[in-house]
N, CA, C and O atoms as a GROMACS GRO file, in nm:
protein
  316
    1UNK      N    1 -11.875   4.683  -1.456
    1UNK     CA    2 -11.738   4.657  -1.412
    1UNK      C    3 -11.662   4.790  -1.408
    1UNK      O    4 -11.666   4.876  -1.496
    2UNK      N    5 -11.583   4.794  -1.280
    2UNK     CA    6 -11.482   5.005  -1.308
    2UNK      C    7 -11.385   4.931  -1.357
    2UNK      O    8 -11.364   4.811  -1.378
    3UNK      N    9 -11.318   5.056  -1.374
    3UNK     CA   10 -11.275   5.071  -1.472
    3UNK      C   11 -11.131   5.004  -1.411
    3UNK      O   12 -11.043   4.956  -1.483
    4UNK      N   13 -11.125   5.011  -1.282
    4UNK     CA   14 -10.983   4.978  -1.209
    4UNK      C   15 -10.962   4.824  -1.214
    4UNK      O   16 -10.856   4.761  -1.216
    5UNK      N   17 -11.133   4.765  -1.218
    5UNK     CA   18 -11.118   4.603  -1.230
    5UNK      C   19 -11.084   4.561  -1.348
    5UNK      O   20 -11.039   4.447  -1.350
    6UNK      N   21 -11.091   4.626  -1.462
    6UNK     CA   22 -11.097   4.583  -1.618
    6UNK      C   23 -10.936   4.615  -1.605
    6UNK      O   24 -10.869   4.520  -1.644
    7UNK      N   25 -10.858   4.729  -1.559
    7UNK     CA   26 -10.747   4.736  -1.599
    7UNK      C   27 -10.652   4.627  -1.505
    7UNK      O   28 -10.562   4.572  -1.568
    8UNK      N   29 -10.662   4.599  -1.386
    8UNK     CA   30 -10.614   4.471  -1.273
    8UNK      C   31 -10.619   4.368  -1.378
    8UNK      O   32 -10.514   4.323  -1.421
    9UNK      N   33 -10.779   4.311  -1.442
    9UNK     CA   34 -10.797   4.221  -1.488
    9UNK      C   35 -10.692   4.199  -1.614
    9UNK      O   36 -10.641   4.087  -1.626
   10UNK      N   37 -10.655   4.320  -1.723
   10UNK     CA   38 -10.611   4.353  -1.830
   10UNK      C   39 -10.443   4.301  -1.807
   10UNK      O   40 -10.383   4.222  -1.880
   11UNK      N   41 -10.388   4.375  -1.678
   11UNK     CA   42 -10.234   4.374  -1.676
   11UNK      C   43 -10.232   4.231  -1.590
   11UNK      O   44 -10.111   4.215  -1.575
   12UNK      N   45 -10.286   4.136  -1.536
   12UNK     CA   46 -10.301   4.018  -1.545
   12UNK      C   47 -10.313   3.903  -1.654
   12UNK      O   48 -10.245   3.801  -1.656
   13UNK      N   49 -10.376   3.925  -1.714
   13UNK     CA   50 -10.400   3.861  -1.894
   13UNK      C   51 -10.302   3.879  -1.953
   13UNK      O   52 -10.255   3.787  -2.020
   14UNK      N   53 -10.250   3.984  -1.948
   14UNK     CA   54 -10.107   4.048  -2.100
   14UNK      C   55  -9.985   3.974  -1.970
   14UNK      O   56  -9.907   3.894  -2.021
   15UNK      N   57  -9.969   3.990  -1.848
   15UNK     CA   58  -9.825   3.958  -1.791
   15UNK      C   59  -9.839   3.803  -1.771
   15UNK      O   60  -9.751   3.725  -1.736
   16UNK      N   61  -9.966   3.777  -1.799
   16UNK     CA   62  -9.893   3.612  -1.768
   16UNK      C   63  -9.985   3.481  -1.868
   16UNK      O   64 -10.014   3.363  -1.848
   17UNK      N   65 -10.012   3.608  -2.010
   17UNK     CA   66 -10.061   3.543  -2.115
   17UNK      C   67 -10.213   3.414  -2.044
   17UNK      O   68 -10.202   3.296  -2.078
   18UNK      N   69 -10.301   3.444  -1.978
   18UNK     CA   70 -10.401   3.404  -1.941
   18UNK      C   71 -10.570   3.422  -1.957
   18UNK      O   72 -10.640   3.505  -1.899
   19UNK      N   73 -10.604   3.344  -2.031
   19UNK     CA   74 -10.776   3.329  -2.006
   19UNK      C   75 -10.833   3.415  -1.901
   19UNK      O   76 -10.814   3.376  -1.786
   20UNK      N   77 -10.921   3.561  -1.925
   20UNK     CA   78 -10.974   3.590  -1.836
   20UNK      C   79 -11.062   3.506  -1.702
   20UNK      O   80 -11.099   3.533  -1.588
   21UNK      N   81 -11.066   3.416  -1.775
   21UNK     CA   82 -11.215   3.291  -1.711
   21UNK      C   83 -11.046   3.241  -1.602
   21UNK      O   84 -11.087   3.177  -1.505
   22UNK      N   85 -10.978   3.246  -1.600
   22UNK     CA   86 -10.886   3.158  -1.521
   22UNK      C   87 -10.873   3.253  -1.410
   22UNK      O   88 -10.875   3.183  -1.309
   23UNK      N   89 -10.859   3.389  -1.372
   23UNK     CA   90 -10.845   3.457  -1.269
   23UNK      C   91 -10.882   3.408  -1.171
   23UNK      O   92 -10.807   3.348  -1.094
   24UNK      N   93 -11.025   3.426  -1.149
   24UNK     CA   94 -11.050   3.414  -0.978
   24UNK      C   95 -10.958   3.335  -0.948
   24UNK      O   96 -10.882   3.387  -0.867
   25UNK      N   97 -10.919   3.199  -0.986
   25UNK     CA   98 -10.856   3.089  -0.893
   25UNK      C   99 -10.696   3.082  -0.901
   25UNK      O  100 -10.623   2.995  -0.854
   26UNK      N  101 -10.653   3.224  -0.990
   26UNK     CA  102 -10.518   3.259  -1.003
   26UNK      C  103 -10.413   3.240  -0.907
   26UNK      O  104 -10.428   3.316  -0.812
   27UNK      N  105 -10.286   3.149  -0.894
   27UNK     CA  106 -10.211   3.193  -0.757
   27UNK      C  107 -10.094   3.190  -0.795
   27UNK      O  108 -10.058   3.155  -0.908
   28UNK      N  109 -10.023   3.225  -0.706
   28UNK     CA  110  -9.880   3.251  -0.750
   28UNK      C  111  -9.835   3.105  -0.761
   28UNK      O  112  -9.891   3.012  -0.703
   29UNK      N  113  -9.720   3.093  -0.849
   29UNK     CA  114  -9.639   2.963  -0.879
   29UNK      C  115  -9.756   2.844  -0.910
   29UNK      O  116  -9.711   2.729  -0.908
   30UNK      N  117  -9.877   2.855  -0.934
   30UNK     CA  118  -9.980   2.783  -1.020
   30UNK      C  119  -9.956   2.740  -1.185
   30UNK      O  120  -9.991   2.643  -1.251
   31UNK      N  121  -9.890   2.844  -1.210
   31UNK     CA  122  -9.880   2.862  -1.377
   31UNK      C  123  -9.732   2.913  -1.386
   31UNK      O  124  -9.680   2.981  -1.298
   32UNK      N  125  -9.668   2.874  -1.501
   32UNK     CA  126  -9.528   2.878  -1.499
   32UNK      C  127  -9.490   3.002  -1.522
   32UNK      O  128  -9.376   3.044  -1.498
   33UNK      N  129  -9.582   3.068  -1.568
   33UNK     CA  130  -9.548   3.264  -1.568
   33UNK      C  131  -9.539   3.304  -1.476
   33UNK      O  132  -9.448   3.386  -1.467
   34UNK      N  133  -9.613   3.281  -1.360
   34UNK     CA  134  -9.602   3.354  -1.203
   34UNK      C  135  -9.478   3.248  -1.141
   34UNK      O  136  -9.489   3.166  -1.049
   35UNK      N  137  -9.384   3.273  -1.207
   35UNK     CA  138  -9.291   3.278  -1.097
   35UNK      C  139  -9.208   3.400  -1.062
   35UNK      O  140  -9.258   3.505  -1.103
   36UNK      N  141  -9.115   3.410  -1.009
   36UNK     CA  142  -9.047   3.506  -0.897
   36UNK      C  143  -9.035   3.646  -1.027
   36UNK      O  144  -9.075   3.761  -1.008
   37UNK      N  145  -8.999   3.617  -1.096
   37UNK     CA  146  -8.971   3.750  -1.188
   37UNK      C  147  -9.080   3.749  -1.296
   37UNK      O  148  -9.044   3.809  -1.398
   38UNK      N  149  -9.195   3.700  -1.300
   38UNK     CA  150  -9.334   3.694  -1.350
   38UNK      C  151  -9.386   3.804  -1.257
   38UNK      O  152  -9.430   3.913  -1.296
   39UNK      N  153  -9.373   3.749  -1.087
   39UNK     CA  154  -9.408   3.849  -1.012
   39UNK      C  155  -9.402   3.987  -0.980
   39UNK      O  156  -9.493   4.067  -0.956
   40UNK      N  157  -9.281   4.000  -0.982
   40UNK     CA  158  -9.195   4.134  -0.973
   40UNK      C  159  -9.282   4.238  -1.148
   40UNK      O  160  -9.328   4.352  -1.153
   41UNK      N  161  -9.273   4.150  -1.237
   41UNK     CA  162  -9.376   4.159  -1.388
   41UNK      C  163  -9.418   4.255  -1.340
   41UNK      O  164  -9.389   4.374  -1.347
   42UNK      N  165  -9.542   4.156  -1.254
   42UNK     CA  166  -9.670   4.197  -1.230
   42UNK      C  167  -9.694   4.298  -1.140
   42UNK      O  168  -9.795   4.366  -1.160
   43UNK      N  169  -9.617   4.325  -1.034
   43UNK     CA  170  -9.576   4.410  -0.894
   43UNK      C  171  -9.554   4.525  -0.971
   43UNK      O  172  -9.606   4.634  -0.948
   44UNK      N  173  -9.458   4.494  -1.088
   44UNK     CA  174  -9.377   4.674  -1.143
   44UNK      C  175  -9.499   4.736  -1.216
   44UNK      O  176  -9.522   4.848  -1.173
   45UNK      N  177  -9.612   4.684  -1.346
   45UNK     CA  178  -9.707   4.649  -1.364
   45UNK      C  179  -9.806   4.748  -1.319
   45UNK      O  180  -9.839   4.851  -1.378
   46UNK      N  181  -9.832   4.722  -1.253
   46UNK     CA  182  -9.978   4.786  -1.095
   46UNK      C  183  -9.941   4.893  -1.039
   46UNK      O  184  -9.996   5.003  -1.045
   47UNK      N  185  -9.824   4.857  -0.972
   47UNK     CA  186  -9.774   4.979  -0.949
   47UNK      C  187  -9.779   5.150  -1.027
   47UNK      O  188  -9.805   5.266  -0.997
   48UNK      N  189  -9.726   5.051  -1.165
   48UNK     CA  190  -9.702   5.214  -1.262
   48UNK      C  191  -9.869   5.181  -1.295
   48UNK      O  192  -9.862   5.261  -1.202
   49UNK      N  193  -9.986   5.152  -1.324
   49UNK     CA  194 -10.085   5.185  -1.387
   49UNK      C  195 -10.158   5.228  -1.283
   49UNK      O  196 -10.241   5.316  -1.306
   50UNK      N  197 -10.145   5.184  -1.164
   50UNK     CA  198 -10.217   5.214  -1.023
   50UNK      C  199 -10.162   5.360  -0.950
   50UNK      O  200 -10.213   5.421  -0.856
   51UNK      N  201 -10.036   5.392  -1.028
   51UNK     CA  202  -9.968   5.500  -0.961
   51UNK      C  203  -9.937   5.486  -0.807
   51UNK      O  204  -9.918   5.595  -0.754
   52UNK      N  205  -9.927   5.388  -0.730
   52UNK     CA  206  -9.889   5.321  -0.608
   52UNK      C  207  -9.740   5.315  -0.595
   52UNK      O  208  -9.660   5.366  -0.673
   53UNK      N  209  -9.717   5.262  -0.510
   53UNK     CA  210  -9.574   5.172  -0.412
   53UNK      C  211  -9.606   5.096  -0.344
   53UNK      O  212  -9.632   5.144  -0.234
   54UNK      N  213  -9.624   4.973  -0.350
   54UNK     CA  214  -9.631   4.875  -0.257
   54UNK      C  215  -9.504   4.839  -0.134
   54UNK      O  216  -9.384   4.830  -0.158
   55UNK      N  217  -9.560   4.826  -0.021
   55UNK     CA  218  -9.467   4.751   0.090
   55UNK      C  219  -9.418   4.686   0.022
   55UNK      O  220  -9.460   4.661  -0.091
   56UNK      N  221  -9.302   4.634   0.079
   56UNK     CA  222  -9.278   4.501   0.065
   56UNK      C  223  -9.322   4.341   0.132
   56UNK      O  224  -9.299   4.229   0.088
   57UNK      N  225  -9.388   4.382   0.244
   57UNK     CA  226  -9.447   4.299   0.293
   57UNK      C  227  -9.596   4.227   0.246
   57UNK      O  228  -9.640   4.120   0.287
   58UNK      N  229  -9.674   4.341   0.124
   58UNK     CA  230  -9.737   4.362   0.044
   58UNK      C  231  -9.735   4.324  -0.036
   58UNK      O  232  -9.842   4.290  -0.087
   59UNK      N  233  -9.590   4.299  -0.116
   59UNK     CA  234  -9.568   4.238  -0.244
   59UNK      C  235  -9.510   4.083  -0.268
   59UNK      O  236  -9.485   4.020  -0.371
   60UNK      N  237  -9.500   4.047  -0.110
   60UNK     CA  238  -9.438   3.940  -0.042
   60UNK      C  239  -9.614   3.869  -0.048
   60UNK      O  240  -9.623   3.759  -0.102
   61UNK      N  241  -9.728   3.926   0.001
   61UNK     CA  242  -9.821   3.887   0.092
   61UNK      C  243  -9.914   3.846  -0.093
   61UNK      O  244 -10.025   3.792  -0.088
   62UNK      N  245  -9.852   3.880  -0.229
   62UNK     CA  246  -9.957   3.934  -0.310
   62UNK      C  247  -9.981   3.806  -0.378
   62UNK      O  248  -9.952   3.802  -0.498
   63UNK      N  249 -10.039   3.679  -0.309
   63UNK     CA  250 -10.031   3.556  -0.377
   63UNK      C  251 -10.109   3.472  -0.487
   63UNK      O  252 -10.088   3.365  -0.543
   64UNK      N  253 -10.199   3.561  -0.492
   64UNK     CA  254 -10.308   3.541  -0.596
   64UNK      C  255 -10.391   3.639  -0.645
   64UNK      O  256 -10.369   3.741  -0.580
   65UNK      N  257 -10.500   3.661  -0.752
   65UNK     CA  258 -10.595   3.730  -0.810
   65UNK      C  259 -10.679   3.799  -0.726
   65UNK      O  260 -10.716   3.915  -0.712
   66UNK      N  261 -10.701   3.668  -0.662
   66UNK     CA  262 -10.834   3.756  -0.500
   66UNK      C  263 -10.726   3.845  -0.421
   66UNK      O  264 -10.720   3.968  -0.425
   67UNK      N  265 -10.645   3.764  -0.353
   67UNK     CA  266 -10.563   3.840  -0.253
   67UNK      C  267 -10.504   3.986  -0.319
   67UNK      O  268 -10.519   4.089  -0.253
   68UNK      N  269 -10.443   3.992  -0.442
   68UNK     CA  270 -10.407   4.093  -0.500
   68UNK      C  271 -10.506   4.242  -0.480
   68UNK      O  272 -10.453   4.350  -0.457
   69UNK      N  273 -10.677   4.220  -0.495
   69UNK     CA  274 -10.746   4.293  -0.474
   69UNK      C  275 -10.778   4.349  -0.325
   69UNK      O  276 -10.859   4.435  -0.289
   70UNK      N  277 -10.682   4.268  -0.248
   70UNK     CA  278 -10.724   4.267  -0.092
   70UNK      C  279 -10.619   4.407  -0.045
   70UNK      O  280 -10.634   4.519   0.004
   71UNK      N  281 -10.535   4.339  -0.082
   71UNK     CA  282 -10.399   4.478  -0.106
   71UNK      C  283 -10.417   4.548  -0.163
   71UNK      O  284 -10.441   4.618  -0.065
   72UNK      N  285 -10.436   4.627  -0.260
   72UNK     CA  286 -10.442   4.685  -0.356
   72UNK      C  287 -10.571   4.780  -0.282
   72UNK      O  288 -10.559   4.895  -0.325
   73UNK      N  289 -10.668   4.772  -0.204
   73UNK     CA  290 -10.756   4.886  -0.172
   73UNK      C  291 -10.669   4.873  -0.033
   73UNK      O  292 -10.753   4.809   0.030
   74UNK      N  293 -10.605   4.883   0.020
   74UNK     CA  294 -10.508   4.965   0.118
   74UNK      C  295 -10.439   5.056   0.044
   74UNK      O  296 -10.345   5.105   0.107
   75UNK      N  297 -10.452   5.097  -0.075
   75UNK     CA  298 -10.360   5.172  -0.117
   75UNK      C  299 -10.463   5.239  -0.239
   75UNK      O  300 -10.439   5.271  -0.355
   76UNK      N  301 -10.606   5.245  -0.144
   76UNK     CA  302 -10.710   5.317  -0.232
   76UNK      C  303 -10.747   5.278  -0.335
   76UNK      O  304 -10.825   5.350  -0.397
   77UNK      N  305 -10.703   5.148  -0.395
   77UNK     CA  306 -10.756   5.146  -0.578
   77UNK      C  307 -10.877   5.062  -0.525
   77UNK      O  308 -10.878   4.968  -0.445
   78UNK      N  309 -10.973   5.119  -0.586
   78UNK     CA  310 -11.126   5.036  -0.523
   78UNK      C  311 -11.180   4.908  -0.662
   78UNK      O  312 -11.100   4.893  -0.756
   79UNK      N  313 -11.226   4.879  -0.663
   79UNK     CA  314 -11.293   4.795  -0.770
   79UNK      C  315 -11.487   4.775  -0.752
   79UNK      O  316 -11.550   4.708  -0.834
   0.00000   0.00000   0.00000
């Protein structure tokens, strides 16, 4: 596993207090932590550990665990 997936995986677990085993099928507004300022959490989050800026159309588009990884290598972080 790199090291970029363990840390995605990591600031996922701590921002919305979750079972690693629950990811893959993660989505936004699924679980009462991902809501709107759960999100933003998680957006500010990635950003600073990823050293990024996300669009906003990006952070609009970032609706789940999978999708998160889909975005996130447009902006080079590989897994």
């Amino acid at each position: 596993m790199s090291n970029n997936l363990k840390t995605y995986e990591q600031i996922f677990t701590e921002t919305f207090s979750v079972n690693k085993d629950a990811l893959e099928k993660l989505e936004y507004n699924q679980i009462e932590q991902w809501d709107s300022i759960g999100h933003m959490t998680l957006i500010s989050e990635l950003e600073d550990k990823f050293g990024i800026s996300m669009e906003t159309d990006d952070i609009i588009d970032f609706s789940s665990f999978k999708k998160g990884k889909e975005i996130l290598k447009k902006y080079k972080v590989s897994f």
